[in-house]
N, C-alpha and C positions, 0 to 999 in steps of 0.2 A: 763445569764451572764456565761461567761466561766471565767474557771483560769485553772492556768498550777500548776500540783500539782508535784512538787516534794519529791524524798525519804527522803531527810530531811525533809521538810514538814510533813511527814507525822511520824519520826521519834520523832520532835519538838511536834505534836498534841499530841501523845503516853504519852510524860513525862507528858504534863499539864493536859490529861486525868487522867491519874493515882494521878495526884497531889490532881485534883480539888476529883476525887472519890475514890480515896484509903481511908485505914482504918488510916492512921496518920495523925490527924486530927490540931497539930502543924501549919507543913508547908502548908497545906490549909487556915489555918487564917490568917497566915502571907503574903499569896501571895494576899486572899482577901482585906485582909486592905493596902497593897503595891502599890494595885491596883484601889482601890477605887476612886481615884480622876480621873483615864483616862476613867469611866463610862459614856457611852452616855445613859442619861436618858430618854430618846427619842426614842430607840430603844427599850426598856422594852417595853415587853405586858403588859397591863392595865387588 
């Protein structure tokens, strides 16, 4: 599969990197639990 990556793109992965793995671990729980219900359970490795 291709996709067309753009610099926002790539600017948007940067923030939720740093969100998901930075040391402020606040805004990491709040975005997991904000998010928690648009999980496809389905896609998780077993």
């Amino acid at each position: 599969m291709l996709r067309r990556v753009k610099l926002s793109d790539a600017e948007e992965a940067a923030t939720v990197f740093n969100l998901l793995m930075g040391n402020d671990v606040a805004p990491r729980k709040d975005f997991i639990v904000e998010n928690a219900d648009d999980l496809d359970r389905e896609r998780i490795d077993a």
